[in-house]
Structures are given as structure tokens and as C-alpha cells.
py3Dmol code that shows the C-alpha trace and the ligand (Angstrom):
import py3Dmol

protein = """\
ATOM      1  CA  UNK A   1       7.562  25.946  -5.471  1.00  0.00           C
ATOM      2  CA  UNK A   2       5.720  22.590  -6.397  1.00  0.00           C
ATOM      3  CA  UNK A   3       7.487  20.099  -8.711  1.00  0.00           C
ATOM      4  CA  UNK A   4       5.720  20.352 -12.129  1.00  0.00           C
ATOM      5  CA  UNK A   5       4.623  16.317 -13.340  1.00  0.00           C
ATOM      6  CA  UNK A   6       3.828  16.046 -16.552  1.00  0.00           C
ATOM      7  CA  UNK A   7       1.507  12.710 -17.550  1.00  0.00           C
ATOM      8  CA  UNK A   8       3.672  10.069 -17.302  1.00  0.00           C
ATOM      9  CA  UNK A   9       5.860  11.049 -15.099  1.00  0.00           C
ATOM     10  CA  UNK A  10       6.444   9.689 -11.617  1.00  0.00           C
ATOM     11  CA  UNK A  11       4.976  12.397  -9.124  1.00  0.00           C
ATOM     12  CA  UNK A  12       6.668  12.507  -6.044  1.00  0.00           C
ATOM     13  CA  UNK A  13       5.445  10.328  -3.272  1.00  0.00           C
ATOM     14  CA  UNK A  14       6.145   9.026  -0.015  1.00  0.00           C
ATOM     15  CA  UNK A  15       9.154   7.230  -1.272  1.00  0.00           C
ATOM     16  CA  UNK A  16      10.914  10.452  -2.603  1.00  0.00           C
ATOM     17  CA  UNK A  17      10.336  12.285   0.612  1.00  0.00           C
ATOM     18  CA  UNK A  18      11.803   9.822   2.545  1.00  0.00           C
ATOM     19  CA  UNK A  19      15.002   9.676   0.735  1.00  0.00           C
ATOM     20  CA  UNK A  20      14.762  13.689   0.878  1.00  0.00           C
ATOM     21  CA  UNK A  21      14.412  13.266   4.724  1.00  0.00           C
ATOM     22  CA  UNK A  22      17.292  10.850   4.167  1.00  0.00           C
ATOM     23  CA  UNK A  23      19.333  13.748   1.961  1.00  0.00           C
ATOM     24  CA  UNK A  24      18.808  16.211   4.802  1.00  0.00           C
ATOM     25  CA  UNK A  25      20.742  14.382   7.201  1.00  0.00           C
ATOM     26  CA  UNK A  26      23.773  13.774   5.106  1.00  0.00           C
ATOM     27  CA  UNK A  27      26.995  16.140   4.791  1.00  0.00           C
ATOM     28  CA  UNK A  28      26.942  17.527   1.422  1.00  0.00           C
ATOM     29  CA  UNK A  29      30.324  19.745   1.481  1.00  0.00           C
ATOM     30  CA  UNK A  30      29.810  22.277  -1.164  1.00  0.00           C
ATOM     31  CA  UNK A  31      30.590  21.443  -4.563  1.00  0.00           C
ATOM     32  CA  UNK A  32      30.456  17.477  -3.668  1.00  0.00           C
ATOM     33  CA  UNK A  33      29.638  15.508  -7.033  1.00  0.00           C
ATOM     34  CA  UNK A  34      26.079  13.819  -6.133  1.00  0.00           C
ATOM     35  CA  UNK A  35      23.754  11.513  -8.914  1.00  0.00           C
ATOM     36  CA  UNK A  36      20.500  10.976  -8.824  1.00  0.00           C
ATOM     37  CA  UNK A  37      19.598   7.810 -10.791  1.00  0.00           C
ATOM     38  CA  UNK A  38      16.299   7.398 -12.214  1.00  0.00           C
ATOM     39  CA  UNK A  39      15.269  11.327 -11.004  1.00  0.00           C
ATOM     40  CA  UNK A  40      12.115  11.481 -12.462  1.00  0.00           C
ATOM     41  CA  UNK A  41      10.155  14.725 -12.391  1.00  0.00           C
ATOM     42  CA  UNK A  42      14.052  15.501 -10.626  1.00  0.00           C
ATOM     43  CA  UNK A  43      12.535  16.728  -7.392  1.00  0.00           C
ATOM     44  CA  UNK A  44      15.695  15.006  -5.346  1.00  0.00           C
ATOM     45  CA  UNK A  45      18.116  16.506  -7.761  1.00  0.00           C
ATOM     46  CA  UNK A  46      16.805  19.399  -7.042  1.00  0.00           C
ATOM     47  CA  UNK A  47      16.994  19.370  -3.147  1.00  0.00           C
ATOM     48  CA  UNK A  48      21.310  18.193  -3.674  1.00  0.00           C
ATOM     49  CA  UNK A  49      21.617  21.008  -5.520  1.00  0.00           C
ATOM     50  CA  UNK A  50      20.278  23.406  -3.083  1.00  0.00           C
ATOM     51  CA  UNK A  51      22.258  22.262  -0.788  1.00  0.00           C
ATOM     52  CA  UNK A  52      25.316  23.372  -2.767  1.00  0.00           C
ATOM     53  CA  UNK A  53      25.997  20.163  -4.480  1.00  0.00           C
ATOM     54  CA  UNK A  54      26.872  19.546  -8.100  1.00  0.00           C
ATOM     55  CA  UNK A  55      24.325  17.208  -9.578  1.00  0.00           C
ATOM     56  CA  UNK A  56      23.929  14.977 -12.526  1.00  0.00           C
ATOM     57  CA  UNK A  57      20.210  13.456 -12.794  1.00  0.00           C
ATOM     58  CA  UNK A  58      19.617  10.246 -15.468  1.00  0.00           C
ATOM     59  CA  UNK A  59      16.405   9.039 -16.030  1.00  0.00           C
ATOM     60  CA  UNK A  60      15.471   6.088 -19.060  1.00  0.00           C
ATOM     61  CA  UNK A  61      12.172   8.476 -19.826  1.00  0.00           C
ATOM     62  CA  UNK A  62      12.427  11.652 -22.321  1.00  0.00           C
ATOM     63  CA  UNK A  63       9.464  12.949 -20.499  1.00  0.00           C
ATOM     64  CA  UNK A  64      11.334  12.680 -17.279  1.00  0.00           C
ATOM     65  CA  UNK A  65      14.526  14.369 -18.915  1.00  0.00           C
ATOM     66  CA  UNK A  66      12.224  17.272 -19.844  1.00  0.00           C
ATOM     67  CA  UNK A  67      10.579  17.608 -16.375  1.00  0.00           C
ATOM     68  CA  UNK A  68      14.299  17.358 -14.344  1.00  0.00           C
ATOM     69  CA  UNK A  69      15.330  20.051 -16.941  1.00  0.00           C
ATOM     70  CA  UNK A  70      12.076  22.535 -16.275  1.00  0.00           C
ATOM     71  CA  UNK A  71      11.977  22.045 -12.896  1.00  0.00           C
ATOM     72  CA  UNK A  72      15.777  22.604 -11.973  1.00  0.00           C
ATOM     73  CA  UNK A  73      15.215  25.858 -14.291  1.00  0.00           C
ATOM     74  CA  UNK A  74      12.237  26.849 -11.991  1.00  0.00           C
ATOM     75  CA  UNK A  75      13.614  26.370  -8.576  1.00  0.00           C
ATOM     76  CA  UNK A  76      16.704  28.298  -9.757  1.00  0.00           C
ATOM     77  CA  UNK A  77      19.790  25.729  -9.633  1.00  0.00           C
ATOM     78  CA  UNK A  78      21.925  23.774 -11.776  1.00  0.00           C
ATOM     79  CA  UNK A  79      21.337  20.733 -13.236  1.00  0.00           C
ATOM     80  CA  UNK A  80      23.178  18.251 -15.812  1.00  0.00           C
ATOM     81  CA  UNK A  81      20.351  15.712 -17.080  1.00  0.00           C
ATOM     82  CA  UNK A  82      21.182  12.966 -19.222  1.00  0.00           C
ATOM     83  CA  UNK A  83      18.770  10.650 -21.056  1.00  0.00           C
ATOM     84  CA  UNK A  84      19.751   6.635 -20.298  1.00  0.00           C
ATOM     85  CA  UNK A  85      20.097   3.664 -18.962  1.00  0.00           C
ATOM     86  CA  UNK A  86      20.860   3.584 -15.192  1.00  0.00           C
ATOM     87  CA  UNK A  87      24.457   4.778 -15.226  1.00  0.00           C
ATOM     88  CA  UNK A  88      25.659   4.303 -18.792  1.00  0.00           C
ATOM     89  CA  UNK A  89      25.060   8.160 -19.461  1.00  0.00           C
ATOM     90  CA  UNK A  90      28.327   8.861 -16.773  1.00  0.00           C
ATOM     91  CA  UNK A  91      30.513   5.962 -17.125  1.00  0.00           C
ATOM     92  CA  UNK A  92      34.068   7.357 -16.489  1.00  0.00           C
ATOM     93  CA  UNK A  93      32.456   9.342 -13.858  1.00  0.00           C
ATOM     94  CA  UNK A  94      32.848   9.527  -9.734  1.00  0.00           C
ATOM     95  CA  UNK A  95      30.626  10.583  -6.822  1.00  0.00           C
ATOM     96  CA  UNK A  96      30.604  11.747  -3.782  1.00  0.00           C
ATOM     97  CA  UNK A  97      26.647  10.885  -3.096  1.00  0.00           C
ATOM     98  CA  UNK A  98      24.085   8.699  -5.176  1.00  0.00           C
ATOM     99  CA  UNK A  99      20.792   8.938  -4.929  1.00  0.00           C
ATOM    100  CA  UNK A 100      18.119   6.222  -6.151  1.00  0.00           C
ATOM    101  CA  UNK A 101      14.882   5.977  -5.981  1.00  0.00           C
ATOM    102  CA  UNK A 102      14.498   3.410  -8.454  1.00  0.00           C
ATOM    103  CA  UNK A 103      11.374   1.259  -9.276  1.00  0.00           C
ATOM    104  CA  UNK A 104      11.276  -1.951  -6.966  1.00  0.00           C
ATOM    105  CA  UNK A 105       7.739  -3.143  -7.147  1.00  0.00           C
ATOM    106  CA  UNK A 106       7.415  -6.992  -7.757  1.00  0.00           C
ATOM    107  CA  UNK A 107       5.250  -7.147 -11.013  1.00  0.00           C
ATOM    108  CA  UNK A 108       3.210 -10.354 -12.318  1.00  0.00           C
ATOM    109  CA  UNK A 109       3.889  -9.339 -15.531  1.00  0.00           C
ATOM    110  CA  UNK A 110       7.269  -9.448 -17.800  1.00  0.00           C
ATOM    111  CA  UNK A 111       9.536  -6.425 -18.240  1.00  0.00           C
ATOM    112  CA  UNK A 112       7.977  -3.187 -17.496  1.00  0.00           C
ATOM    113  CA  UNK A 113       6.340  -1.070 -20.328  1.00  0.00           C
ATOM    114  CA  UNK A 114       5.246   2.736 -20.508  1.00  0.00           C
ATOM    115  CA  UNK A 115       5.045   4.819 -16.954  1.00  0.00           C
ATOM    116  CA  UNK A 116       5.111   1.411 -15.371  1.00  0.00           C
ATOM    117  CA  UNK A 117       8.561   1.755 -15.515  1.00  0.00           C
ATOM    118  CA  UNK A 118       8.712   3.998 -13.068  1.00  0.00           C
ATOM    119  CA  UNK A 119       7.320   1.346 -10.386  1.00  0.00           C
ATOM    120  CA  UNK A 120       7.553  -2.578 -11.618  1.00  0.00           C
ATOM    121  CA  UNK A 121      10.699  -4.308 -11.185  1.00  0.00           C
ATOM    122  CA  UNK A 122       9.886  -7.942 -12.334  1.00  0.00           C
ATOM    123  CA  UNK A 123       8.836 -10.739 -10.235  1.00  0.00           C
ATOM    124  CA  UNK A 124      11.021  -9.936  -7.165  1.00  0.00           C
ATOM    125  CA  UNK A 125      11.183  -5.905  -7.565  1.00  0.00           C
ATOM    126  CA  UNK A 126      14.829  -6.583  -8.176  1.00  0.00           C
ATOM    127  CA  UNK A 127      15.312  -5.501 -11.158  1.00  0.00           C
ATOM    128  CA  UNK A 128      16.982  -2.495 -11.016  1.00  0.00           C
ATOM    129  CA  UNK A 129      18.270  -2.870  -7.487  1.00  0.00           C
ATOM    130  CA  UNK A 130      20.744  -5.580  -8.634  1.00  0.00           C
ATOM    131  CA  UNK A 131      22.036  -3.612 -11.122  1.00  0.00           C
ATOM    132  CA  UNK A 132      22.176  -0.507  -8.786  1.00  0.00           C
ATOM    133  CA  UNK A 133      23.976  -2.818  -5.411  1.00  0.00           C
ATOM    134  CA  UNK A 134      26.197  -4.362  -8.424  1.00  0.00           C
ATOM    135  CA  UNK A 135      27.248  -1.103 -10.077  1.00  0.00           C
ATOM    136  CA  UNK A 136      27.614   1.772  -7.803  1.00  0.00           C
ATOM    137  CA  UNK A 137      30.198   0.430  -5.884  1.00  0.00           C
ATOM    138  CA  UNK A 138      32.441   1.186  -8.447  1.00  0.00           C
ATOM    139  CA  UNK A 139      31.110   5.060  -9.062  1.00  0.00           C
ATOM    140  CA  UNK A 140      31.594   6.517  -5.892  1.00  0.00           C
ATOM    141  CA  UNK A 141      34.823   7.801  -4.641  1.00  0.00           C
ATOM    142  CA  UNK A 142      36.633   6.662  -0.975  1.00  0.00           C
ATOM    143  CA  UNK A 143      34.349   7.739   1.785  1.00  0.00           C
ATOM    144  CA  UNK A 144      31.067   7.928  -0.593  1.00  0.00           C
ATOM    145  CA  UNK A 145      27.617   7.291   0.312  1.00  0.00           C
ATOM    146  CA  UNK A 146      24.817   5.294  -1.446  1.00  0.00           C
ATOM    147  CA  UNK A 147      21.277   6.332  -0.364  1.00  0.00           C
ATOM    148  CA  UNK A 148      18.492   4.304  -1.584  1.00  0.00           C
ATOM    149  CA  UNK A 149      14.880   3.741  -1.190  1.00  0.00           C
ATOM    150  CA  UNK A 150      12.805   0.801  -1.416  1.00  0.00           C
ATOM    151  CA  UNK A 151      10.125  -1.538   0.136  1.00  0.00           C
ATOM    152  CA  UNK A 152      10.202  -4.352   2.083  1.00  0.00           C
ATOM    153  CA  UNK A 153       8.323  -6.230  -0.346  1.00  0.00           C
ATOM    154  CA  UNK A 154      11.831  -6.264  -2.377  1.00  0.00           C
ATOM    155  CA  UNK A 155      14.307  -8.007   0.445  1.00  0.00           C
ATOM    156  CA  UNK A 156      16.325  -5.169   1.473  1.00  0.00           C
ATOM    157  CA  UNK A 157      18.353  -7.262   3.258  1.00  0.00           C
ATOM    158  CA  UNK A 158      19.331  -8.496  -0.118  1.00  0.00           C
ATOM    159  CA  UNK A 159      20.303  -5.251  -0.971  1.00  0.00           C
ATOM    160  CA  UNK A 160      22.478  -4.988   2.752  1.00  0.00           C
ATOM    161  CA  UNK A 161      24.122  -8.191   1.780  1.00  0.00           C
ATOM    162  CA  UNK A 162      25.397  -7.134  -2.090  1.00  0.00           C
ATOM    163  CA  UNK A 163      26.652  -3.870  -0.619  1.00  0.00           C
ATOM    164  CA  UNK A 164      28.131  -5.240   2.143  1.00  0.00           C
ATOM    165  CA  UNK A 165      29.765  -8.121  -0.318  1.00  0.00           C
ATOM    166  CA  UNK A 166      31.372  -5.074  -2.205  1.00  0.00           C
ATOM    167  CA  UNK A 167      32.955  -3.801   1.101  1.00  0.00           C
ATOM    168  CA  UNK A 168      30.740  -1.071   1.319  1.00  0.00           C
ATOM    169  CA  UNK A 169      28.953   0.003   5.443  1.00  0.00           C
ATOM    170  CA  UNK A 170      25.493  -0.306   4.893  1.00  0.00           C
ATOM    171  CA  UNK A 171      22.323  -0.460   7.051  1.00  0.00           C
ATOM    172  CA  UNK A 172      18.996   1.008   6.485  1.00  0.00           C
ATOM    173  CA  UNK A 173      18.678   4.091   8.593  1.00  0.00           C
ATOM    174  CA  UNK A 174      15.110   5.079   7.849  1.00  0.00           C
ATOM    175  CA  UNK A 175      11.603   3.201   7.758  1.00  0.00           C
ATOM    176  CA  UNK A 176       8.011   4.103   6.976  1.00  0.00           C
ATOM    177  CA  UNK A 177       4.683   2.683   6.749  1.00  0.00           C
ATOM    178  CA  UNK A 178       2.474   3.456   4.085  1.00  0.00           C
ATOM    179  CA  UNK A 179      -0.938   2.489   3.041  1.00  0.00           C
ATOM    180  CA  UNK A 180      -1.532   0.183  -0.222  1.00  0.00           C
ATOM    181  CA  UNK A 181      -1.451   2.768  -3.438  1.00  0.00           C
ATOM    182  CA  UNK A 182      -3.492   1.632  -6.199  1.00  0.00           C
ATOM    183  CA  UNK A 183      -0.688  -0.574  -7.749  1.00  0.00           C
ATOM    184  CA  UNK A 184      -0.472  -2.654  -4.472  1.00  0.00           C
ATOM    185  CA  UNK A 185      -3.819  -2.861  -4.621  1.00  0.00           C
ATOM    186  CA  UNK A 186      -4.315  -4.003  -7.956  1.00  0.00           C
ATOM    187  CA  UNK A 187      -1.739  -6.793  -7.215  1.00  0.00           C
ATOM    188  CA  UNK A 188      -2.295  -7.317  -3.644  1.00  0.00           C
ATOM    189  CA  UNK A 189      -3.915 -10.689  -4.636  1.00  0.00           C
ATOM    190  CA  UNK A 190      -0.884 -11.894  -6.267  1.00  0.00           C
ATOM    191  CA  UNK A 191       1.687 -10.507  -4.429  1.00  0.00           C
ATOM    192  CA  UNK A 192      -0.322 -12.470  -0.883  1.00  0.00           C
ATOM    193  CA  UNK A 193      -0.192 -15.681  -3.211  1.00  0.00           C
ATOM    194  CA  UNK A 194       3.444 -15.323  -4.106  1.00  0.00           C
ATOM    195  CA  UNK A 195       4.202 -15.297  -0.162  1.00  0.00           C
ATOM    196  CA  UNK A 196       5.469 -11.661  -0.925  1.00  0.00           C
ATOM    197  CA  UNK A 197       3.084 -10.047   1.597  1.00  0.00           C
ATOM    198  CA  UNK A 198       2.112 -12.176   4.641  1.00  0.00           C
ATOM    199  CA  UNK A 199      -1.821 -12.731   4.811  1.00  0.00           C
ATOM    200  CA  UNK A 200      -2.573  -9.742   7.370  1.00  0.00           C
ATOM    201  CA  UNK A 201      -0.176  -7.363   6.230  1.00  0.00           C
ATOM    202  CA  UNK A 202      -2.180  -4.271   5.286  1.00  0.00           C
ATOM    203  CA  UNK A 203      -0.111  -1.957   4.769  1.00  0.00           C
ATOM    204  CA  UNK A 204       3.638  -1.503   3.306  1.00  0.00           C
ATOM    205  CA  UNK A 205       6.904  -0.747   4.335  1.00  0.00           C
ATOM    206  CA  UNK A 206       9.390   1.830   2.750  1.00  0.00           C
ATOM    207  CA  UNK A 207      13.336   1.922   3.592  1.00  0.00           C
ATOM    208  CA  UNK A 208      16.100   3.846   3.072  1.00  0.00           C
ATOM    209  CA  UNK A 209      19.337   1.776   3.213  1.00  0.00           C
ATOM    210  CA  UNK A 210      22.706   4.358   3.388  1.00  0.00           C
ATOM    211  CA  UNK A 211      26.093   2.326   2.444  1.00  0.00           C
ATOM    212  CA  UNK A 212      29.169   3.681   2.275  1.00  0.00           C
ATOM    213  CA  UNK A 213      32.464   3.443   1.075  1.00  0.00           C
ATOM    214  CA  UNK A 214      35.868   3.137   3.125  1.00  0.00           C
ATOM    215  CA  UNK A 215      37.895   5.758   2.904  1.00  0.00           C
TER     216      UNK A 215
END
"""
ligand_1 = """\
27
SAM
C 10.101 5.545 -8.512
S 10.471 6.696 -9.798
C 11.395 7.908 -8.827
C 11.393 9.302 -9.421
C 12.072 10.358 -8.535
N 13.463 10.056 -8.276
C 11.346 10.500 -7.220
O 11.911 10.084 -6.196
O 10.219 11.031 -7.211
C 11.750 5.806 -10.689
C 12.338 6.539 -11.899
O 13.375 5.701 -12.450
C 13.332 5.776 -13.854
N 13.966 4.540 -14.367
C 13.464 3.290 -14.383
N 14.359 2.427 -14.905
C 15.467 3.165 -15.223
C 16.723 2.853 -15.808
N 17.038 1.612 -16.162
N 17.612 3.858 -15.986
C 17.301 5.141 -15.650
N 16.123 5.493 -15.090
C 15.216 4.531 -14.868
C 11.862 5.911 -14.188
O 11.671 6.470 -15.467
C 11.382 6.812 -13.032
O 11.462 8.168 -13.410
"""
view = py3Dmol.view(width=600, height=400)
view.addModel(protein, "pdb")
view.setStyle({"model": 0}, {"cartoon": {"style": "trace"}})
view.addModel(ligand_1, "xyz")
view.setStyle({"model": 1}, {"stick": {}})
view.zoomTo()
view.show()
């Protein structure tokens, strides 16, 4: 059954179904504890918790937190969704799996406003992904996994070298290359003056980067 996306709401793209390839190749023991951060219309929340898992979902946007809630409902499985920031809504909490597809789009423009949010991450696209490398660590138990998507336009190997600083394995075990969407297009300019994409670079590239924890 297709995800239902109301206006501003992030439909799901190529991003999400590469971290859903991603999720498909991962262990998820029954019951495991998995949270998707920033879940949108909560299409990858729903895909953990066919596969048995017990998922929390957060998103920032009440629209969002509707759309998680009425899609879980219509494909049939459970799903806690909390309205918040990032992780605040399950401090105290542990994991077995996160899952983030969070915005990481370098953005000319100051902090994001409106569905934007969904995509712009300030100037570097590392807005969020800081906060994610910096505080998941800390919510997943011994032997969790981190699985994150992002584009190369963001320095993932910024994101390799914080998770690797907080003793976690990480690598990025999945690539794709997409065409330009319109907000790459829009900013393609800026983001070719910045140095951000080289001068014949046409198209971009998505990763997923997995870290995990020792057990
Ligand atoms: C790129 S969309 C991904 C949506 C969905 N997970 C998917 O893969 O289709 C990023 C989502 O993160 C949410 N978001 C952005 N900043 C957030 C924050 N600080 N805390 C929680 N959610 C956030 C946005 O509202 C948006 O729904």
C-alpha cells in the first residue's frame, strides 16, 4: 500500500529507499528496539516494524507526526510517534537500530523554515548530522547499529570520522547516483561557487554510512 504524503510532508525519495535497501540487509531479531529519527511521512518506520521490530518514530513536524501515525495504522503495525526535536522526545531511552534520514542539503540561506526543513541543513548540510554523529552514540546499546543516509555534498567522511571518534565501526556500505532534484537545481549555482560541487559534476551522490557499536 502507498505511503499517504500530505502537503508538506517529505514524500519518499531515492534517499529513503536506499536506507530501506540498507534496512533489508540488517538483522532485526524480533522485538529489537529500532528509532527512526526525523521519519517523516514514517515510511522507514514502517518497514522496521514489519520486520518484527519495535519502533519509535520522532519527527520536529506535526504534519509528519500525523502522517507516521495514519500510515503505521494503514499498513497494519505498531508505531510509537513522538513530536520533537531529534532525540529529546526518548532521552532515557536505548536502541538496538537507528535510523536517519535526516535533512543534509547545504542551504545559502540561514536556518531552515517551513517543509524546507525536511531538506536544508545550513551552509555545510551539517546541521543535523553533527548533532546525530554527536548524540547517538550514547542511545544505542553494545553491539547497535547506526544507519544513515546522506549526500556527498555533506562530507560523509566527516560523518566516518565523528563516529569513528566515539569508538563506534563505521563505513558507508551503500552508494547511489541521482540526478539534480529541483532543490539542487535551484542552488546548483551556489553550491558550484562554494566549491561544494566540482564544475562538471552533474549529478549527485547518496550514501548510506552503517556504524556500530562494540559489544
Ligand atoms: C529527508 S526527510 C526524511 C523523511 C523520511 N524519514 C524518509 O526517509 O522519507 C527529513 C525529516 O526530518 C525531519 N526533521 C528535520 N529536523 C528535525 C529535527 N531536528 N528533529 C526531528 N525531526 C527533524 C523533517 O521534518 C523531515 O520529516
Amino acid at each position: 500500500m502507498k505511503s499517504l504524503v500530505p502537503p508538506g510532508v517529505y514524500a519518499p525519495q531515492e534517499d529513503t529507499e536506499l536506507l530501506v535497501g540498507a534496512l533489508s540487509e540488517e538483522p532485526v531479531p524480533p522485538g529489537a528496539d529500532v528509532l527512526d529519527v526525523g521519519t517523516g511521512s514514517g515510511a522507514l518506520a514502517v518497514a522496521a516494524a514489519r520486520r518484527g521490530a519495535r519502533v519509535t518514530a520522532v519527527d520536529v513536524s506535526r504534519r509528519a507526526v500525523c502522517a507516521a501515525r495514519l500510515n503505521a495504522l494503514r499498513a497494519g503495525v505498531p508505531v510509537r510517534v513522538r513530536r520533537g526535536n531529534l532525540f529529546a522526545p526518548v532521552r532515557g531511552r536505548s536502541f538496538d537500530l537507528i535510523l536517519a534520514n535526516p535533512p543534509y542539503v547545504p542551504a545559502p540561506h540561514g536556518l531552515p523554515r517551513g517543509a524546507a526543513r525536511a531538506w536544508d541543513a545550513g551552509g555545510d548540510g551539517r546541521l543535523v548530522l553533527d548533532r546525530i554523529c554527536r548524540e547517538a552514540p550514547a542511545l544505542l546499546r553494545p553491539g547497535g547499529a547506526l544507519l544513515l543516509v546522506q549526500s556527498a555534498l555533506s562530507d560523509p567522511e566527516l560523518t566516518l570520522g565523528h563516529l569513528r571518534a566515539a569508538g563506534m565501526k563505521a563505513a558507508v556500505t551503500r552508494r547511489r547516483r541521482i540526478a539534480f532534484g529541483p532543490v539542487l537545481r535551484d542552488r546548483e549555482h551556489w553550491l558550484r561557487e562554494r566549491g561544494l560541487l566540482p564544475p562538471t559534476e552533474n549529478r549527485e551522490e547518496l550514501v548510506v554510512v552503517r556504524a556500530e557499536l562494540p559489544v
